[in-house]
KOLFI-733382 format. One line per 10 residues: number of its first residue (from 0); their letters; for each residue x, z, y of C-alpha. Coordinates in nm, 3 decimals. Example, Ala and Ser with C-alpha at 12.3 -4.5 7.8 and 13.67 -1.06 7.14 Angstrom:
0 = AS = 1.230,0.780,-0.450  1.367,0.714,-0.106
//
This chain:
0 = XXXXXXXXXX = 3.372,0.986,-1.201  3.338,0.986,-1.571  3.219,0.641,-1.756  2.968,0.796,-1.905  2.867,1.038,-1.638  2.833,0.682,-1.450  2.629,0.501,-1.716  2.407,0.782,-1.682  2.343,0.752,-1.315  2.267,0.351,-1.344
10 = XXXXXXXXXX = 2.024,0.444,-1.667  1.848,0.700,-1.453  1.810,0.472,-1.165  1.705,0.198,-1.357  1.456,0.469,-1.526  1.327,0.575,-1.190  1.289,0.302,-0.993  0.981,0.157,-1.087  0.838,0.492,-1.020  0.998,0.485,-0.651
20 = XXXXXXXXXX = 0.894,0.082,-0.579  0.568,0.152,-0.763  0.499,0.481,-0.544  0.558,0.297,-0.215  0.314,0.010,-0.336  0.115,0.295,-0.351  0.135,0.424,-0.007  0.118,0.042,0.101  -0.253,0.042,-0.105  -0.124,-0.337,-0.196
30 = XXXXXXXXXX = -0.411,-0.485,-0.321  -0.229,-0.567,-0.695  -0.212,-0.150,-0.724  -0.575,-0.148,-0.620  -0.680,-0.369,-0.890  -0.455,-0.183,-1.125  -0.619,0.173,-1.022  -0.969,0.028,-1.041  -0.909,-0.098,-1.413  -0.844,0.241,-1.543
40 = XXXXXXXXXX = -1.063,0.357,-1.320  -0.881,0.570,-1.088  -1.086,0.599,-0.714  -0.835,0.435,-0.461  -0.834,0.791,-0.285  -0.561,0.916,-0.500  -0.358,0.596,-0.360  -0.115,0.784,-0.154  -0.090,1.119,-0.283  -0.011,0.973,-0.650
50 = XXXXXXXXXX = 0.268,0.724,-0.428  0.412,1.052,-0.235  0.410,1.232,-0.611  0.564,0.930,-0.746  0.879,0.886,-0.474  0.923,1.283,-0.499  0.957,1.262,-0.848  1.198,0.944,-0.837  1.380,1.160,-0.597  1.420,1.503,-0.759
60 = XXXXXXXXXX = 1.511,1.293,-1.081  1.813,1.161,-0.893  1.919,1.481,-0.730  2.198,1.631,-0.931  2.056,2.013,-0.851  1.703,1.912,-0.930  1.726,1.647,-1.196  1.611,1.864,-1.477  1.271,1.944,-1.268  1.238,1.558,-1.186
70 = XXXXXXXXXX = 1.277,1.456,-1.537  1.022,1.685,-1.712  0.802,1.606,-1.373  0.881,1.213,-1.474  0.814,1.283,-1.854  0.425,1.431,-1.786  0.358,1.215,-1.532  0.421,0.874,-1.752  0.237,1.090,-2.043  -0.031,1.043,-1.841
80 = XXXXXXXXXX = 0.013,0.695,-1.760  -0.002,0.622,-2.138  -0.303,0.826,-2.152  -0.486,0.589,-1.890  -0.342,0.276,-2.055  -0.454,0.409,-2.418  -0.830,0.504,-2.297  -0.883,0.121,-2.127  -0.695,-0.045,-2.479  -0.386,-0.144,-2.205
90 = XXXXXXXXXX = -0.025,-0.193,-2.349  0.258,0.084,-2.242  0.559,-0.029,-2.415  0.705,0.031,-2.004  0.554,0.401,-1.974  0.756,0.460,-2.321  1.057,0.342,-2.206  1.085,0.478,-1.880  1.084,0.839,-1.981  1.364,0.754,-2.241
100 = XXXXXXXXXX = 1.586,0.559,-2.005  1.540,0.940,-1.747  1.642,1.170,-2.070  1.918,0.980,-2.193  2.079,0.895,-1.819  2.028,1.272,-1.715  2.195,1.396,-2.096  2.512,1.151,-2.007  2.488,1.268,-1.631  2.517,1.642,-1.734
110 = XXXXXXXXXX = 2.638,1.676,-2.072  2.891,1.884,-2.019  2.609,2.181,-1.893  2.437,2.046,-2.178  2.722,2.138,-2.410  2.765,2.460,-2.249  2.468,2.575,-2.281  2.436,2.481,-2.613  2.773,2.674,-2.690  2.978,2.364,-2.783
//
C-alpha cells in the first residue's frame, strides 16, 4: 500500500473515532453523555439513535466503497454539532477538526479517483 494512501487511512481513523467511541457512549447512555446532551439541551431520547447514526457514519467513512457517503454524512453531522455548541456559547475547536482530519485522510486514501475525475 501506498505511503500516502496509508497516512490517509490512520488520518481518517483518527478523524472518526471519536465519532465511533462517542456513539457507543451513546448507546451505553453513560451518564457524562447525559450531562453533555442535557447542556445543549438535547432530550436523552435521541441517546441511541444519534449513537447508532454516529457508529454508521464512523463506519461508512472507513469503508473504501462508501467513504465518500460517510464523509459528507460526517461533515453535516459535526455542522451540527458546532451549531449546538455555538447556540449554548460552548467551544468546538474538536467539531472543526474532525471533519478536516475525514476530508484530507479520504483525498490521500483516493486521490488517484480524485485525479481522474478531475482529468489529471
Amino acid at each position: 500500500m501506498e505511503p500516502l494512501k496509508i497516512a490517509g487511512f490512520v488520518l481518517s481513523v483518527l478523524g472518526v473515532f471519536p465519532l465511533a467511541v462517542r456513539g457507543i457512549l451513546y448507546m451505553l447512555k453513560k451518564p457524562v453523555i447525559l450531562k453533555n446532551m442535557k447542556h445543549v439541551d438535547y432530550s436523552s431520547s435521541v441517546l441511541t439513535p444519534f449513537g447508532i447514526i454516529k457508529i454508521i457514519i464512523a463506519a461508512l467513512t472507513l469503508i473504501p466503497a462508501t467513504s465518500f457517503v460517510g464523509v459528507i454524512l460526517a461533515t453535516g453531522w459535526m455542522g451540527g454539532a458546532i451549531a449546538a455548541h455555538v447556540r449554548v456559547g460552548d467551544k468546538y475547536v474538536i467539531q472543526v477538526i474532525l471533519p478536516i482530519l475525514i476530508w484530507v485522510g479520504f483525498g490521500l486514501r483516493h486521490q488517484n479517483e480524485i485525479r481522474a475525475l478531475l482529468g489529471l
